[in-house]
C-alpha positions as CSV (number, residue, x, y, z in Angstrom):
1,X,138.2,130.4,133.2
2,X,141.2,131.8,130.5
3,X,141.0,131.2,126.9
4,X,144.5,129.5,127.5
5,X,143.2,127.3,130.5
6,X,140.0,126.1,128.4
7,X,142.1,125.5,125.2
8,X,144.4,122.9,127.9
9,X,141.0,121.4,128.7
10,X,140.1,121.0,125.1
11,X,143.0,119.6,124.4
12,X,143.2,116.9,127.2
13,X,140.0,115.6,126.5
14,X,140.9,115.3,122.7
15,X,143.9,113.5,124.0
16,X,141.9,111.3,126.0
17,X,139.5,110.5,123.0
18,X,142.0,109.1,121.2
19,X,143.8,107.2,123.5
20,X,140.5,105.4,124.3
21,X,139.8,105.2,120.9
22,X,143.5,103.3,120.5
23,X,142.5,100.6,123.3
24,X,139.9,99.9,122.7
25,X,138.6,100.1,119.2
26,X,142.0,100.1,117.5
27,X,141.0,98.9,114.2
28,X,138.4,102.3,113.9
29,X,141.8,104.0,115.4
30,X,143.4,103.4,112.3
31,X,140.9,104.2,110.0
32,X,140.3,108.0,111.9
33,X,143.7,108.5,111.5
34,X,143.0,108.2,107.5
35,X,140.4,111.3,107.9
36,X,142.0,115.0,107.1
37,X,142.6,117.1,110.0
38,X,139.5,119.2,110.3
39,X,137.2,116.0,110.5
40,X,139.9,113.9,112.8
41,X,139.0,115.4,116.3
42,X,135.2,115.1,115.7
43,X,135.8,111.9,114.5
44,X,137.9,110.4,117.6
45,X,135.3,112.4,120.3
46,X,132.5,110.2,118.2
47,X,134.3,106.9,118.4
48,X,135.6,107.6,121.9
49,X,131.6,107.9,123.2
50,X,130.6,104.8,121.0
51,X,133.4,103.2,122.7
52,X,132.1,104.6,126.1
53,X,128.5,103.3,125.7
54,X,129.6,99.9,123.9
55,X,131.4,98.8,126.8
56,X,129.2,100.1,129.5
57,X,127.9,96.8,130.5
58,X,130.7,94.7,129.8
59,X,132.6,96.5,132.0
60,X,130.3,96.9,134.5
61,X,130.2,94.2,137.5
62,X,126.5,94.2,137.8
63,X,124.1,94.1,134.7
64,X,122.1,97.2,136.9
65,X,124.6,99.2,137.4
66,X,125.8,98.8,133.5
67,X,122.4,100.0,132.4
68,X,123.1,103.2,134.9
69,X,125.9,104.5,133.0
70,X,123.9,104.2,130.0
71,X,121.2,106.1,131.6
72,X,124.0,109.0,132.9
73,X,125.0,109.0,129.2
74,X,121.5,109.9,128.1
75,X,121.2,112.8,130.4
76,X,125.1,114.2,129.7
77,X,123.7,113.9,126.0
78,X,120.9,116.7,127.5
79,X,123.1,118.7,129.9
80,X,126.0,119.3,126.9
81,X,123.2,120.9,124.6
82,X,121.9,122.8,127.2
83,X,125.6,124.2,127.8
84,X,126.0,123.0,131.3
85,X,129.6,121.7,132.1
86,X,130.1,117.7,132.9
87,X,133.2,116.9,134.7
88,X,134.1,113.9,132.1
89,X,136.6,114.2,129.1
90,X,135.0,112.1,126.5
91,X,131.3,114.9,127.4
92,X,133.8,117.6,127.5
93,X,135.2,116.4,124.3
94,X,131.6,116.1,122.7
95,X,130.4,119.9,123.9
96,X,133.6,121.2,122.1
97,X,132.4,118.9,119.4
98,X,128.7,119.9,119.4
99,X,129.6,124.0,119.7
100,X,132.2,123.8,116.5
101,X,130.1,121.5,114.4
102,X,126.5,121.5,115.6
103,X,126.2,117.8,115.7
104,X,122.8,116.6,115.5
105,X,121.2,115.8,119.2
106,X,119.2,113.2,117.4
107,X,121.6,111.1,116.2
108,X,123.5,111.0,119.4
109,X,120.3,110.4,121.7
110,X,119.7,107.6,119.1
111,X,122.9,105.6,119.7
112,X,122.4,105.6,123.6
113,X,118.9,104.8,123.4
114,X,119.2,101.8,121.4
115,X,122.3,100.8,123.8
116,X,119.8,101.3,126.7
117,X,117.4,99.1,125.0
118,X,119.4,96.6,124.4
119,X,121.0,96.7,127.9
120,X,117.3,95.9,129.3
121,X,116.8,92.8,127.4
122,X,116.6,89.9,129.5
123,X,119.3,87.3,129.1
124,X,116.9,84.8,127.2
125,X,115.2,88.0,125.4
126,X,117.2,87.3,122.3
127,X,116.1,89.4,119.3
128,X,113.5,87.8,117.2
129,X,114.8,88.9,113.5
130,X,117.8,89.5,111.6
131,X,116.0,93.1,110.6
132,X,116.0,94.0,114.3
133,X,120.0,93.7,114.4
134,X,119.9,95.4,111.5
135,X,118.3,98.2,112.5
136,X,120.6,97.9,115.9
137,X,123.7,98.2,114.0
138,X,121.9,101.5,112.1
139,X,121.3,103.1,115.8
140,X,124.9,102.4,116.5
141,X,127.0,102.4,113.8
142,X,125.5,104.0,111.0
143,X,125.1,107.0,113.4
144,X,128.7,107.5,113.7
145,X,129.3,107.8,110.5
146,X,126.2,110.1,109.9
147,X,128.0,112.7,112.5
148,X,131.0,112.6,111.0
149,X,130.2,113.2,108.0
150,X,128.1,116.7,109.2
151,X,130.9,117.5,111.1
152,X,133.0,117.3,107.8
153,X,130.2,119.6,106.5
154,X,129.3,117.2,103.9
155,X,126.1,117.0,103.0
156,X,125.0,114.4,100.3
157,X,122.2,112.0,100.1
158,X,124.5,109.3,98.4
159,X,127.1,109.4,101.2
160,X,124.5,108.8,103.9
161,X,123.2,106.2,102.0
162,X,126.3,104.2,102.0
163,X,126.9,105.1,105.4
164,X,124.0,103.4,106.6
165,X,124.9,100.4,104.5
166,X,128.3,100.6,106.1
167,X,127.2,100.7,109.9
168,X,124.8,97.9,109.6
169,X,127.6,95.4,107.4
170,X,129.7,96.7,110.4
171,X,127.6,96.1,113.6
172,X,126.4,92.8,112.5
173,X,130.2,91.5,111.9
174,X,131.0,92.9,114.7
175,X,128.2,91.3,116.7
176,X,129.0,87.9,115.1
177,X,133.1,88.4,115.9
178,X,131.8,88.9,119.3
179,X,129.4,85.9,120.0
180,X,132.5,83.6,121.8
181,X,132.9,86.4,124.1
182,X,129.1,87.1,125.2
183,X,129.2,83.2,125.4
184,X,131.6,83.6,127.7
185,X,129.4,85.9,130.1
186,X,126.8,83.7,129.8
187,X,124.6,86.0,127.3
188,X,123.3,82.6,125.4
189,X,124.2,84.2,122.4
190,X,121.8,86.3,122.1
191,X,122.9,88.1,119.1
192,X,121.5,85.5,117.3
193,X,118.0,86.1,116.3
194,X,115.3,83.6,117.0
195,X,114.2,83.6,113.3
196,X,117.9,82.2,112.4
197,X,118.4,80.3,115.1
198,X,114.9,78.3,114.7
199,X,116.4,77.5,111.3
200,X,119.1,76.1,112.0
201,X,118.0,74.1,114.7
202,X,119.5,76.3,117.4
203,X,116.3,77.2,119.2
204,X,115.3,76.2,122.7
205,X,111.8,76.9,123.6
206,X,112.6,74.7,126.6
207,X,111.4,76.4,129.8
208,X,109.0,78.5,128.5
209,X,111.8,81.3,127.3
210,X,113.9,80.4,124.0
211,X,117.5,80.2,124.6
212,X,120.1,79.3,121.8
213,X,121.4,76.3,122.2
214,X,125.4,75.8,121.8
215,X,125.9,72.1,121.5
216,X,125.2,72.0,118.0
217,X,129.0,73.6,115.7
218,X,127.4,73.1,112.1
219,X,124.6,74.7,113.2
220,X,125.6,77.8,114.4
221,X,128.5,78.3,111.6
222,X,125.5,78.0,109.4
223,X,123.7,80.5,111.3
224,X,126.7,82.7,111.0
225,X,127.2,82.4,107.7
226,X,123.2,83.5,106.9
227,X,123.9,86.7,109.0
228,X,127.4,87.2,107.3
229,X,125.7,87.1,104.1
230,X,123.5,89.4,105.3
231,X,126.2,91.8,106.3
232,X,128.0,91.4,102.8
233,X,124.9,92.5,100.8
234,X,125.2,95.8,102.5
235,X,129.1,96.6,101.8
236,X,127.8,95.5,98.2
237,X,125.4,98.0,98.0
238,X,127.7,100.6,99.6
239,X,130.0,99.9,97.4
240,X,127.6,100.2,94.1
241,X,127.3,104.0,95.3
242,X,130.5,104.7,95.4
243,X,130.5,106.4,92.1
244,X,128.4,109.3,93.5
245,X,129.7,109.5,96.9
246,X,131.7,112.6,96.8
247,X,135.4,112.0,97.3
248,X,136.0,114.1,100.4
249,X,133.4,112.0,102.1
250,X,135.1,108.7,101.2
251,X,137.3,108.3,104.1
252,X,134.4,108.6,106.4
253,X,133.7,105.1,104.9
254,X,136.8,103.3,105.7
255,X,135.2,101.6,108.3
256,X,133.8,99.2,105.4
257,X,137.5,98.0,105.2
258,X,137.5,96.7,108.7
259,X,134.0,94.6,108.3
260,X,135.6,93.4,105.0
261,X,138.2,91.8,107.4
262,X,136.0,90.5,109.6
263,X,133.9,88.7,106.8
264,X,136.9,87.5,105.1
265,X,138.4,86.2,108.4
266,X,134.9,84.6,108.8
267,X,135.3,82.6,105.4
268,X,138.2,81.6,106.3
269,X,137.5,80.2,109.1
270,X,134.5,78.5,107.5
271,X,132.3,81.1,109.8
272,X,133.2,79.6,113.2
273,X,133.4,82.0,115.3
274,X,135.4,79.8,117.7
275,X,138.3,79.7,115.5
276,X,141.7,80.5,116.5
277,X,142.1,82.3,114.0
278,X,139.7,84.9,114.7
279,X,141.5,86.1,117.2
280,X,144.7,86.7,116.4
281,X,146.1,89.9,115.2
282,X,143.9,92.7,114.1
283,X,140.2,90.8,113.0
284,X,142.1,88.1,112.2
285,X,144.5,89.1,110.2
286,X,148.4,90.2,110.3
287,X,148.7,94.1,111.8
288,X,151.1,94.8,108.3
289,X,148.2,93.3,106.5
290,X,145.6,95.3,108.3
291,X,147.9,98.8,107.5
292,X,148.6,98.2,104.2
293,X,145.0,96.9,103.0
294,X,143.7,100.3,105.0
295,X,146.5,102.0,103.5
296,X,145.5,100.9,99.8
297,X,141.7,101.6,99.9
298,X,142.5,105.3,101.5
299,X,145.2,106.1,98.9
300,X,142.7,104.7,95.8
301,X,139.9,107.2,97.5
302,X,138.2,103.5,97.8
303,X,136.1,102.0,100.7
């Protein structure tokens, strides 16, 4: 293969990356496009596999066959560090990744493995505490941002610190922005832990399996406020770092503007997730009002 036919490749699957990127995770789209150059493409081949194994059992039409892409994820993960081609643009995108950068194998064998893990729960297997969706949205999320910030070549202790803070206030709000749609697929929310649930009078031992029950509005805004709260504590602490975060690794963090969003959307809507409201535009919000509050934190160096 030429130099010139392998650079086309390259630059396909980079392409492809970000278009995925744009459909499907737009508001992360806008932040990457925040990042300086020589951390964008990593940044976009990152997202555009979190976007690949996030909706590999959503759009999958069998729960089995979901759980199979996952699986041919973990091995890809295997075959691009042992240098063997995969015929797939997002792994193609990664390798390139992985050979300029020297991503971390850990960290990407991490992500998939806690998306595997998840894919296996049962549909009444819901998870038992908040700390366990916690430490989902660290597998997930806060790995993103962890690879990103090596492939920027930034190495500080304070930066993955408020990283990890970021992915979790991230995943959770995400989680909770997505509980009308797993509803919808008949997932019993099950991104509500039992511990929360049980609390707020939510809990269904009924049948021998817990379920969540969704007859009860008060209770589950409660429920979503508790875990909203939780969510905000982290951008807190993220943000209390930000005085020794170093600046070039600030845009890493934008993300924490996004999961603002959601949480502000959230109050707004007085944390029903059924709201209208939460739908509309980009978490909620107007797009010019997405930009420009994007737009403000990058330009401030802020997250």
């Amino acid at each position: 293969m030429s130099v010139a036919s392998t650079s086309g490749g390259i630059r396909a699957a980079l392409s492809h990356c970000v278009q995925e990127v744009r459909t499907y995770d737009y508001h992360h789209y806008l932040c990457l496009l925040e990042l300086p150059p020589n951390m964008r493409k990593a940044a976009f081949a990152l997202r555009a596999f979190n976007v690949e194994t996030a909706r590999a059992m959503d759009v999958a039409s069998d729960p089995k066959i979901g759980l199979m892409r996952l699986l041919w994820w973990q091995e890809a993960i295997d075959k691009i560090f042992a240098n063997k081609l995969i015929e797939h643009p997002t792994a193609q995108a990664l390798s390139y990744l992985i050979s300029e950068h020297r991503i971390s194998k850990s960290w990407l064998k991490r992500s998939v493995e806690a998306r595997i893990n998840d894919a296996k729960r049962q549909v009444d297997d819901i998870p038992k505490t908040v700390e366990e969706l916690e430490q989902y949205a660290e597998d997930t999320v806060s790995t993103i941002l962890y690879m990103t910030l090596q492939a920027g070549g930034i190495k500080s202790t304070a930066a993955d610190h408020a990283a990890s803070h970021v992915g979790k206030a991230s995943g959770l709000l995400l989680l909770l922005k997505s509980l009308p749609y797993h509803a919808s697929r008949s997932h019993h929310f099950s991104y509500i832990p039992a511990q929360v649930a049980a609390k707020h009078g939510l809990l269904d031992n009924q049948g021998g399996q817990p379920q969540i029950r969704m007859d009860s509005r008060e209770g589950l805004c409660d429920a979503v406020f508790e875990m909203a709260s939780v969510a905000n504590a982290h951008l807190q602490k993220a943000r209390e770092l930000a005085g020794t975060v170093p600046m070039e690794a600030r845009p890493v963090l934008l993300p924490a503007v996004p999961a603002q969003v959601v949480l502000d959307s959230l109050t707004r809507a007085h944390f029903d997730v059924f709201d209208p409201r939460m739908r509309r535009g980009v978490l909620g919000v107007p797009p010019l009002w997405y930009h420009l509050k994007l737009k403000w934190h990058s330009w401030r160096g802020k997250y």
